[in-house]
C-alpha positions as CSV (number, residue, x, y, z in Angstrom):
1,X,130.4,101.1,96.2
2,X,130.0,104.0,99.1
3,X,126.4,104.0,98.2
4,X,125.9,100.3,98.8
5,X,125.7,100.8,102.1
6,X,123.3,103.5,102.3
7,X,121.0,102.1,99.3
8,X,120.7,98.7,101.0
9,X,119.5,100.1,104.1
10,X,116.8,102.0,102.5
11,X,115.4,98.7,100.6
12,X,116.2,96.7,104.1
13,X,114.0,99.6,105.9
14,X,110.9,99.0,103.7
15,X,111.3,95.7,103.5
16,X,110.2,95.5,107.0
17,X,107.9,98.0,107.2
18,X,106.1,96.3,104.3
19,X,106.2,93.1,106.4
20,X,104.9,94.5,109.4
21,X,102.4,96.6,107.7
22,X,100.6,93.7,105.4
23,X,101.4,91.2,108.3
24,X,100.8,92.3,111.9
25,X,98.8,95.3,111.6
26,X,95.4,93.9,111.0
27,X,93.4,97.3,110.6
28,X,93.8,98.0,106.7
29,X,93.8,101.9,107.5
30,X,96.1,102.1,110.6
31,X,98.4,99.7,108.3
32,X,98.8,101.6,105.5
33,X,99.3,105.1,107.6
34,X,102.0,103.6,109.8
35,X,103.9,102.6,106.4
36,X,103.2,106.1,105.3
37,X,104.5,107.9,108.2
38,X,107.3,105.4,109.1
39,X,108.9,105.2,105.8
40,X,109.8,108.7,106.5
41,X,112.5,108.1,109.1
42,X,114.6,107.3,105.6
43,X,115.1,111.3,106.1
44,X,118.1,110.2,108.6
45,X,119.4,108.0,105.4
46,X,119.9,110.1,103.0
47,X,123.3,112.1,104.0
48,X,125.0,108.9,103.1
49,X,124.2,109.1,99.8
50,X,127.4,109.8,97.2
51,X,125.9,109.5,94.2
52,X,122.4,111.7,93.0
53,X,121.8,109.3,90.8
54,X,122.1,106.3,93.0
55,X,119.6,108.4,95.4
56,X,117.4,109.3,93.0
57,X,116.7,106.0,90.3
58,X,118.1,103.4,92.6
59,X,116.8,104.2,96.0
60,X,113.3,106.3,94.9
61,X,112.4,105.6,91.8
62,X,112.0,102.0,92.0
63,X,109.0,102.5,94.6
64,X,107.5,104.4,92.0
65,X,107.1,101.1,89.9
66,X,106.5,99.2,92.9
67,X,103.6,100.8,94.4
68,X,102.1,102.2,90.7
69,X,102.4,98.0,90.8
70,X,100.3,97.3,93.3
71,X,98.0,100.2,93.1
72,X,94.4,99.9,91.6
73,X,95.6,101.0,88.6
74,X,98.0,98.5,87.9
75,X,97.9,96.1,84.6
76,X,99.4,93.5,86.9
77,X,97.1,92.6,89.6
78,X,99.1,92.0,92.9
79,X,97.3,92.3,96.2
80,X,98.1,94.1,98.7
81,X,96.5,95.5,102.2
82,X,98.1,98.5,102.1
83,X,97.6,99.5,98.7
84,X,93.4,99.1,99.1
85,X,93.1,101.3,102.2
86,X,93.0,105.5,101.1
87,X,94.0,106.8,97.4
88,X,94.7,104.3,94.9
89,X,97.7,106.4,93.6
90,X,98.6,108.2,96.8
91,X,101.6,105.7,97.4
92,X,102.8,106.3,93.6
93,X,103.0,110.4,94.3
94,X,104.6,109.4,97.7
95,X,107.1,107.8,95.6
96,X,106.9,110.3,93.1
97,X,107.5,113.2,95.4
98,X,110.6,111.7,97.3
99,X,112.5,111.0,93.4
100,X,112.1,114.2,92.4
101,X,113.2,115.7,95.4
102,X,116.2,113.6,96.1
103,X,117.4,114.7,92.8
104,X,116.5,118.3,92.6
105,X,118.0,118.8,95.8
106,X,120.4,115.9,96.2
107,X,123.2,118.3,97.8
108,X,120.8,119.7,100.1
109,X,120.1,116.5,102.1
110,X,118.2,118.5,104.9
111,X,116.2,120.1,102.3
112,X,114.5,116.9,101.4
113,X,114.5,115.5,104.8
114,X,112.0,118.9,105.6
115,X,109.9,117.6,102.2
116,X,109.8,113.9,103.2
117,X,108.6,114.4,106.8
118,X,105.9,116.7,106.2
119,X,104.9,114.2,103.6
120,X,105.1,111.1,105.9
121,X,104.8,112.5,109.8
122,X,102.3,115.7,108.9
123,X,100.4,114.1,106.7
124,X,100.7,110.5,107.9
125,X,99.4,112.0,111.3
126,X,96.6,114.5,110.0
127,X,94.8,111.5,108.0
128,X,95.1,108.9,110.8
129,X,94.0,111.6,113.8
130,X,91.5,113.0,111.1
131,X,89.8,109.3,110.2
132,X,89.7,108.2,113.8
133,X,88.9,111.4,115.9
134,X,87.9,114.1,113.5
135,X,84.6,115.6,114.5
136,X,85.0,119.2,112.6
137,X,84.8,119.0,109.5
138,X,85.6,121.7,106.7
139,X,85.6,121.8,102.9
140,X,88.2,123.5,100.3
141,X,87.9,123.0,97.2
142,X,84.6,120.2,97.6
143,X,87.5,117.8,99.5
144,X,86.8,117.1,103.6
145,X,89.3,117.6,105.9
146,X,89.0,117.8,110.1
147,X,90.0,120.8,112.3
148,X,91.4,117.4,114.8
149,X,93.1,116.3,111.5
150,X,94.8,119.5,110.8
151,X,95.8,120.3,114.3
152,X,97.6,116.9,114.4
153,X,99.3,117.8,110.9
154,X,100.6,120.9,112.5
155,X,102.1,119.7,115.4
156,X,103.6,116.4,114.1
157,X,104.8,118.8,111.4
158,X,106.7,120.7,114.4
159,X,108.1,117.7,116.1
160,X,108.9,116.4,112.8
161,X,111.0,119.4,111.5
162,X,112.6,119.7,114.7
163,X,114.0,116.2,114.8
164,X,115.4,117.2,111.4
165,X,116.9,120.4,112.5
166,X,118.5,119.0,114.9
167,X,119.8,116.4,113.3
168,X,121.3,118.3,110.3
169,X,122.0,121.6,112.1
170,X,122.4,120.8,115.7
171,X,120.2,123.5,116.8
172,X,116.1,124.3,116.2
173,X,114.7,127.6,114.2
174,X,111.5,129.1,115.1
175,X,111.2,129.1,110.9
176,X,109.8,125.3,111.7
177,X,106.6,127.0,113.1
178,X,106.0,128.7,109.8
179,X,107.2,125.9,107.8
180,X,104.5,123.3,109.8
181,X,101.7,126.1,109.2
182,X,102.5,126.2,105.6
183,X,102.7,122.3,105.0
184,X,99.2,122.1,107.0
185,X,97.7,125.1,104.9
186,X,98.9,123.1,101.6
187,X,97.3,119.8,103.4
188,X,93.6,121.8,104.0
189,X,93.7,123.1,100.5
190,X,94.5,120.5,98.2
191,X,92.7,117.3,97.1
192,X,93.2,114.3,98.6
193,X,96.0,112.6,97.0
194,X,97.5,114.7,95.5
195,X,98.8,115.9,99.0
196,X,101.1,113.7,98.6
197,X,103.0,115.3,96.0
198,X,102.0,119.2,97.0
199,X,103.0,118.6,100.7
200,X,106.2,117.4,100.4
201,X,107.8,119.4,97.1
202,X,106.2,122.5,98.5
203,X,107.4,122.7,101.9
204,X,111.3,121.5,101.1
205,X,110.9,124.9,98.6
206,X,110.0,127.3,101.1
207,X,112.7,125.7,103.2
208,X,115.2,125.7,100.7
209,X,114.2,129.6,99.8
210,X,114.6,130.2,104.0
211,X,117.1,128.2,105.4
């Protein structure tokens, strides 16, 4: 019952981030990055958490079978605004990225909060900055990214991790400027999508291995 609390606010959370994004944010784009990068404050959630399991299958997992639901993909056909904007599955490795971190590294709450943020804030930010105001464009790999997209990964990766040092820690490392170079070299180098998975369970590793 300790995780009630905890696992109803994260549902509660989306619930009106869903609402806002499919409701009042008529750009399909700008709607589906501010559910990206907002559902990341769950970060400040997860030291509630009692249970990994409850964490893992009851607060993540379910979002995997939610948006793999109303993905492209999906048998069922459910419409949705923010599903059509960007990669058809990039919400189902979002979801995908968050379970297996909140169990691998359930006692290391911070440690996910890092993998989550980059996820959401970095990357939410680099694709949003990137599709309105990115000018310079590069290719890795044969995928586009923008020198304006990658900047803003970088930085919002800073502010990011320092909101969750502080918040976990009390205090801010200089190890977030290496961390937010190495979630926006991962970002630059790897196909679109996908990010969503390499981003996240990358960075929270390096920050588990120097933390």
């Amino acid at each position: 019952m300790s995780d009630l609390i905890p696992l109803i606010s994260v549902y509660g959370y989306v619930a009106i981030l869903l609402l806002i994004s499919e409701n009042l944010i008529k750009n399909e784009v700008v709607s589906r990055k501010f559910l990206h990068i907002m559902v990341g404050n769950i970060a400040f959630i997860l030291p509630f958490f009692e249970s990994r399991f409850v964490m893992a299958f009851l607060a993540a997992f379910p979002f995997v079978i939610l948006t793999f639901l109303i993905s492209p993909y999906s048998p069922v056909k459910l419409t949705s605004r923010t599903s059509v904007a960007g990669h058809g599955l990039g919400l189902v490795y979002y979801s995908i990225a968050w379970t297996v971190l909140a169990y691998a590294f359930f006692d290391r709450p911070d440690v996910i909060a890092v993998g989550i943020m980059a996820m959401s804030y970095g990357d939410g930010f680099a694709s949003l900055v990137g599709w309105k105001y990115g000018r310079r464009k590069y290719r890795i790999f044969g995928d586009e990214k923008s020198v304006e997209g990658s900047i803003a990964m970088f930085l919002s990766c800073i502010a990011a991790f320092s909101a969750v040092y502080l918040y976990y820690h009390g205090s801010v490392s200089l190890s977030l400027i290496s961390l937010a170079a190495f979630a926006t070299l991962v970002e630059a180098i790897t196909p679109k999508g996908l990010d969503n998975l390499s981003i996240s369970i990358l960075t929270a590793v390096l920050y588990f291995w120097i933390a």
